[in-house]
C-alpha positions in Angstrom: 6.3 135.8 -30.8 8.3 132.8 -32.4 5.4 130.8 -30.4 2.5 132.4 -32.0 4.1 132.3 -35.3 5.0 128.5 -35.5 1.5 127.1 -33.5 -0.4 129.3 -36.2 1.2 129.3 -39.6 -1.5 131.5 -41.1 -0.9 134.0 -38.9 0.5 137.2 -40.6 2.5 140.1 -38.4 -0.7 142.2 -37.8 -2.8 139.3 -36.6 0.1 137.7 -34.4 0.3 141.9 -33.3 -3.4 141.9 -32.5 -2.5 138.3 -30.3 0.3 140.1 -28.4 -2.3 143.5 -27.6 -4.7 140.9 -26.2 -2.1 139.4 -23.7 -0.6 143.0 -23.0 2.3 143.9 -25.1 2.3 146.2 -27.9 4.3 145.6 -30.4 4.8 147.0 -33.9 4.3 144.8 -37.0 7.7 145.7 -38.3 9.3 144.6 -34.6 7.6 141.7 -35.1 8.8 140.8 -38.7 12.0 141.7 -37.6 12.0 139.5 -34.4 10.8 136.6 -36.8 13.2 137.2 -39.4 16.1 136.8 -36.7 14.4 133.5 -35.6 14.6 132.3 -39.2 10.7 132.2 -39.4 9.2 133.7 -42.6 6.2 135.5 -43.7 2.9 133.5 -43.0 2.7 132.1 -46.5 5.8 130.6 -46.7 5.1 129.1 -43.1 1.9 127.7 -44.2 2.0 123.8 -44.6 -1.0 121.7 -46.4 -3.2 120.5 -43.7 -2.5 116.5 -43.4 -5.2 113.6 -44.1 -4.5 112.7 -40.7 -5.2 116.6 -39.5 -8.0 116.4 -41.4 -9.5 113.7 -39.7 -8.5 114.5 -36.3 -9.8 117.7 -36.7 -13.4 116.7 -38.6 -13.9 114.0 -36.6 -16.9 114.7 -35.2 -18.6 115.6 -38.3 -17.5 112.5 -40.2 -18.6 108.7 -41.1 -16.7 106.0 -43.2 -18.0 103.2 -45.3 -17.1 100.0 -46.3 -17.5 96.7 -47.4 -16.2 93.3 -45.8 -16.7 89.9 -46.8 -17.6 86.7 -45.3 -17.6 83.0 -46.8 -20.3 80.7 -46.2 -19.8 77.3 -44.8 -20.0 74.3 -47.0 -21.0 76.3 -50.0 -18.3 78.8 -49.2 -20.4 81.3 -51.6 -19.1 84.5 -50.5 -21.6 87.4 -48.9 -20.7 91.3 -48.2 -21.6 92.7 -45.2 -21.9 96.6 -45.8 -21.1 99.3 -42.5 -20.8 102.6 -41.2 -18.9 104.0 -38.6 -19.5 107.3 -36.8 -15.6 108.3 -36.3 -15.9 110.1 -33.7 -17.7 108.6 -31.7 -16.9 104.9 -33.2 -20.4 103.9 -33.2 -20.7 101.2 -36.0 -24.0 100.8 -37.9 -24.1 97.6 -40.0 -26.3 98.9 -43.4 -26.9 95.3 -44.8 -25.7 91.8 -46.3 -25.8 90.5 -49.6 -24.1 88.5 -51.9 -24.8 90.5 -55.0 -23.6 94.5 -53.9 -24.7 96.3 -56.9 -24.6 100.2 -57.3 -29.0 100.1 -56.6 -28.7 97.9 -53.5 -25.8 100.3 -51.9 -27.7 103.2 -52.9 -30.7 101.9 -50.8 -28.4 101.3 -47.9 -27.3 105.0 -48.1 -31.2 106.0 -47.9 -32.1 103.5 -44.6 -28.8 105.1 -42.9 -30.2 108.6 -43.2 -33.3 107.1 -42.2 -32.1 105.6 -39.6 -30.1 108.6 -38.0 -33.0 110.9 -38.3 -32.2 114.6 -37.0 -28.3 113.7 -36.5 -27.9 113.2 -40.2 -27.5 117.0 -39.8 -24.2 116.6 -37.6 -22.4 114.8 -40.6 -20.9 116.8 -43.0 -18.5 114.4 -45.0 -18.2 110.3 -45.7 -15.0 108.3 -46.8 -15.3 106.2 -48.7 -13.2 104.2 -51.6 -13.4 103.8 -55.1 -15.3 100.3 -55.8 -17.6 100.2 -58.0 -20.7 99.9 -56.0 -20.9 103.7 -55.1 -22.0 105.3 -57.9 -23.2 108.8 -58.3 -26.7 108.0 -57.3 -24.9 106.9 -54.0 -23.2 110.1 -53.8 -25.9 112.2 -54.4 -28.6 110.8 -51.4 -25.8 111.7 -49.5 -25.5 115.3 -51.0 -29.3 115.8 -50.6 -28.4 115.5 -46.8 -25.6 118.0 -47.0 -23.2 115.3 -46.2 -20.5 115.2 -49.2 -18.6 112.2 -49.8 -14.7 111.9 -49.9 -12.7 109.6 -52.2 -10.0 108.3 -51.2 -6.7 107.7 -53.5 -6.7 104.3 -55.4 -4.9 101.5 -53.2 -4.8 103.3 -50.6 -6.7 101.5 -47.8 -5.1 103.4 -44.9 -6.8 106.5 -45.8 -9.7 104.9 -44.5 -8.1 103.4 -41.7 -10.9 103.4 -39.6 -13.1 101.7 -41.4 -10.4 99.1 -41.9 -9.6 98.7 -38.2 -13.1 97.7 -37.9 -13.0 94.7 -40.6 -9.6 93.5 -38.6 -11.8 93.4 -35.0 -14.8 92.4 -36.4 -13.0 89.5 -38.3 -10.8 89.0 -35.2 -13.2 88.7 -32.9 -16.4 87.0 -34.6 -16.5 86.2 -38.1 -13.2 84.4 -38.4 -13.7 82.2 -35.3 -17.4 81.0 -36.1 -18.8 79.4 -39.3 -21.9 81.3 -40.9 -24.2 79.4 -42.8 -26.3 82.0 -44.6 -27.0 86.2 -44.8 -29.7 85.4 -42.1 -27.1 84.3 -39.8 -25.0 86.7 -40.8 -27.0 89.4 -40.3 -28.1 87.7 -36.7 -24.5 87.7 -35.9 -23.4 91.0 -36.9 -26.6 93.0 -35.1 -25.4 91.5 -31.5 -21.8 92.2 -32.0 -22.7 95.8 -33.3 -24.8 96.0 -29.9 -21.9 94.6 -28.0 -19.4 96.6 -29.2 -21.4 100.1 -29.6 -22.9 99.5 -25.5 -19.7 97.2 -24.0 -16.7 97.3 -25.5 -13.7 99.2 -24.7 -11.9 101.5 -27.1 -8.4 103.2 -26.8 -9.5 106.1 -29.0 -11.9 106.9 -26.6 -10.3 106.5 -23.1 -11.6 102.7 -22.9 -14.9 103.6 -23.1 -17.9 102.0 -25.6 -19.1 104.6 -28.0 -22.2 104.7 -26.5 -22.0 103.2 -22.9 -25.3 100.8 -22.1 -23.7 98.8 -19.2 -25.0 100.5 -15.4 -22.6 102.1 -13.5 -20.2 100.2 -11.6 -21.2 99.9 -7.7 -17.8 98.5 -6.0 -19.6 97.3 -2.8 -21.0 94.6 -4.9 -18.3 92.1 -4.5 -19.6 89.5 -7.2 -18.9 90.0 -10.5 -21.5 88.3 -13.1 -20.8 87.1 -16.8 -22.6 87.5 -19.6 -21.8 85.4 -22.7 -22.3 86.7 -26.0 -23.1 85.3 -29.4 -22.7 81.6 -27.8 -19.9 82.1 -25.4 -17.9 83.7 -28.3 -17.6 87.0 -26.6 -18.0 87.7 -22.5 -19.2 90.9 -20.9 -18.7 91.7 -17.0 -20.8 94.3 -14.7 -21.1 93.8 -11.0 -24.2 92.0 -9.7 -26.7 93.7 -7.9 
């Protein structure tokens, strides 16, 4: 009983009763209260707790995306451009929406309408986005979004942890590319960023997800091929490995 009761805080006598019937043991409520009461567990809404952002997450996962913002600056005019992304957090799967050095409420809004373009019939698997408080997402922004049935969830001001995924995605992608090469303009950017998203949706290995890409694209490893073949991306920069046929 004191099982039941502390894995399910909702869970009032009678339903943790109807739990017990279904494994074989009947019980009365009243034993039951009684046999809580001596364990110094209370009634179901004093046992409730608020469900955690970090519950929330786990559990919503699936049916979640997060947005944000990065920036990079250009070399020898060191103007500064914004590179604007999605990730799919359960999966990890990162969609990179656009650059551009001016990100205005319009522009972002547009970006919001090409992802729903460009996810087609899984829009419908999404039911909420994270996203922060700057400026650039503006009602209009929110309400494409709505139109999907995909509502969009502020997080607190300062707060950048909320979003931590979205934020451990600006510290790899700046680990990893953008802080080890010099960009000279949003064409190169954008260049840049497409093959990185390829490798690291297809290639690259994520604890979150048992060291395995968010969408797997390399062939399946055949161990009787002894030689192992390199492939170098974005100049060298980055290296993938599969066993050569």
């Amino acid at each position: 009983m004191g099982r039941l009761a502390t894995e399910n805080t909702t869970w009032g006598y009678q339903r943790i009763q109807g739990e017990l019937l279904k494994l074989g043991h009947r019980v009365s409520a009243s034993t039951i209260r009684r046999v809580l009461k001596s364990l110094g567990l209370p009634p179901a809404p004093k046992r409730q707790t608020d469900t955690t952002w970090r519950q929330f997450l786990r559990t919503q996962a699936s049916t979640m995306l997060a947005v944000d913002f990065f920036h990079v600056d250009r070399a020898v005019t060191l103007r500064r451009l914004h590179c604007f992304f999605v990730l799919e957090i359960g999966s990890r799967t990162v969609h990179i929406l656009g650059v551009t050095a001016h990100p205005d409420g319009p522009w972002t809004t547009q970006q919001a309408r090409n992802l729903l373009m460009d996810l087609g019939d899984r829009a419908a698997d999404f039911q909420f986005l994270v996203r922060d408080r700057a400026g650039q997402f503006t009602a209009s922004f929110d309400a494409v979004l709505s139109g999907a049935g995909i509502t969009a969830v502020k997080i607190p001001p300062r707060t950048p942890r909320a979003n931590a995924y979205a934020e451990r995605f600006v510290r790899t992608v700046r680990t990893e590319v953008t802080d080890r090469m010099l960009i000279f303009g949003e064409r190169h950017l954008r260049v840049v960023l497409a093959e990185y998203a390829r490798h690291y949706n297809g290639q690259r290995p994520h604890r979150g997800r048992g060291l395995q890409p968010p969408r797997p694209d390399h062939p399946v490893a055949d161990p009787t091929q002894e030689r192992i073949k390199r492939q170098p991306v974005l100049g060298g920069l980055i290296n993938e490995y599969e066993r050569a046929a």
